[in-house]
N, C-alpha and C positions, 0 to 999 in steps of 0.2 A: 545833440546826440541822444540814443533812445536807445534802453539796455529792459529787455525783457525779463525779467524775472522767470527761472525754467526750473532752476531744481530746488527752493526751498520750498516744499508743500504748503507752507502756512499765506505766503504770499505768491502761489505761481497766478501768474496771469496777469498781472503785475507791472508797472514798468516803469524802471527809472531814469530819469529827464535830466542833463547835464547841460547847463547853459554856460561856455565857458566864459562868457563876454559879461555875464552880470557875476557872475561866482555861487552860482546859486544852483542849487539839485533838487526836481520835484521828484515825487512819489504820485503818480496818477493811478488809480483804480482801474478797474475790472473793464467798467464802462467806461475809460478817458475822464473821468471827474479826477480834477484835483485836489488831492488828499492832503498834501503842505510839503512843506518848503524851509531847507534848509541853508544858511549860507555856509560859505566853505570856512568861514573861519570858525565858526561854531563847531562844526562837522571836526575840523581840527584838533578844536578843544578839546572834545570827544573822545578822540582817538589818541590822543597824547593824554587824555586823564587814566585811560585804562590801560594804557604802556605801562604807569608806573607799578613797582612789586605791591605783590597781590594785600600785603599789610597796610599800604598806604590806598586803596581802591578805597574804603570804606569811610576815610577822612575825610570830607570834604574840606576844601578852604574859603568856601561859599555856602553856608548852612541856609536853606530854603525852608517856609512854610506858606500851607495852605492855609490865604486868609483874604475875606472880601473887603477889602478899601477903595473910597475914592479917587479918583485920577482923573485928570486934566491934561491934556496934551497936544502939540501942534505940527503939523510940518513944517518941512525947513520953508513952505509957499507961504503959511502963515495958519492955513486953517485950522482951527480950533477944535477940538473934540472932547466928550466928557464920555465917562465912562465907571467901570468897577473894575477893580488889579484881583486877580484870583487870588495871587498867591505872590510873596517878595521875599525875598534874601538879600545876602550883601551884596551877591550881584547884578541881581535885576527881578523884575517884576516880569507879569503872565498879565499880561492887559484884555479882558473880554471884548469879541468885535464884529460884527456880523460880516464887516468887511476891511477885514486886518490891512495894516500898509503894507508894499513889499520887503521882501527881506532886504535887509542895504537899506534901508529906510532911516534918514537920522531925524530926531525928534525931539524937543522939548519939552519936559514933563514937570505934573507939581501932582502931589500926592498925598493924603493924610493917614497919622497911624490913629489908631485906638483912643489910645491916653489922652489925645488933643484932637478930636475931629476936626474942629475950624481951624488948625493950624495946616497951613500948604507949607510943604517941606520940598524943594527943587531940585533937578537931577537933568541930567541930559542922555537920552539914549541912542540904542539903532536897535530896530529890528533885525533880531540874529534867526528868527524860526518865528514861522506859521501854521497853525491849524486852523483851517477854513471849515470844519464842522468840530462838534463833539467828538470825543474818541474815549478810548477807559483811561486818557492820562489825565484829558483837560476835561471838563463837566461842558464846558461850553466853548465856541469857536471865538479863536484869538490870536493874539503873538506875543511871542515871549521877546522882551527886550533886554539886554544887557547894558550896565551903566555904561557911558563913558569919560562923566564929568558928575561926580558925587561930592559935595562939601565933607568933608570927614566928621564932622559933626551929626551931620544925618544920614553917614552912610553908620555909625555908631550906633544910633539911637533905633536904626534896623535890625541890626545886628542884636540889640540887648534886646529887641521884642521879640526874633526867630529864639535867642535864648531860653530866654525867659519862658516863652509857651511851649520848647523845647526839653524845659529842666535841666538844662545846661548852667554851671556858672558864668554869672555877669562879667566876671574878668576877663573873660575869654573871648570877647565879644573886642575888646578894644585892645 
């Protein structure tokens, strides 16, 4: 299904792509170029995080930062890819990609922080969202993946680096 964009000025011309059989909503441009790619359950998240009272918007319970690391990652086919993570929090990484997987995409990931470069630290994700160029959120074209199999040890040790370069206290973190 294909939903025009008509009355917000910022985006008319516009149109948005509803795929009900994969769960997924594009954003196509002006000229038909695919702009990215939402799944519904992200989309979800979304819209149930800004439901809640206006005092609790401002909490996250997944505290994010922009930072370039390492990564390693595979499909569920086997293939292999290396890469750079823009940016990670507790709940997932922003993996850089000239050609992102699709949304619904489940993945195999190993990833280092700072403190320990040659340390690979493992997680399992899915592609929740894609940006297939630049835009003013991402510096460069990628997809953001949400965990879905984190050791608590290294979902921790995430957690105490967004802290940490946040000025946030350590306790807080775990």
């Amino acid at each position: 299904m294909k939903f025009p964009v008509v009355s917000s000025a910022r985006h008319k011309g516009k149109t948005i792509e509803i795929d009900p059989s994969k769960e997924v909503i594009t954003l196509v441009g002006i000229n038909g170029e695919p702009m990215g790619s939402l799944a519904w359950d992200f989309l979800v998240d979304q819209i149930l995080t800004y439901r809640k009272p206006p005092q609790s918007r401002e909490a996250r319970s997944e505290p994010r930062i922009s930072l370039s690391i390492r990564v390693k990652y595979q499909t569920p086919e086997g293939t292999p890819f290396e890469s750079r993570a823009g940016g990670i929090g507790g709940g997932g990484l922003f993996i850089e990609s000239f050609t992102p997987l699709a949304v619904g995409t489940k993945i195999a990931m190993e990833f280092t922080l700072p403190e320990s470069p040659s340390e690979w630290l493992s997680a399992k994700g899915v592609i929740a969202w894609v940006c297939p160029k630049a835009d003013q959120y991402t510096f460069s074209p990628g997809m953001g993946v949400r965990f879905t199999d984190i050791a608590t040890d290294t979902r921790n040790r995430v957690l105490n680096l967004v802290h940490s370069v946040k000025g946030l206290p350590q306790s807080e973190a775990n």
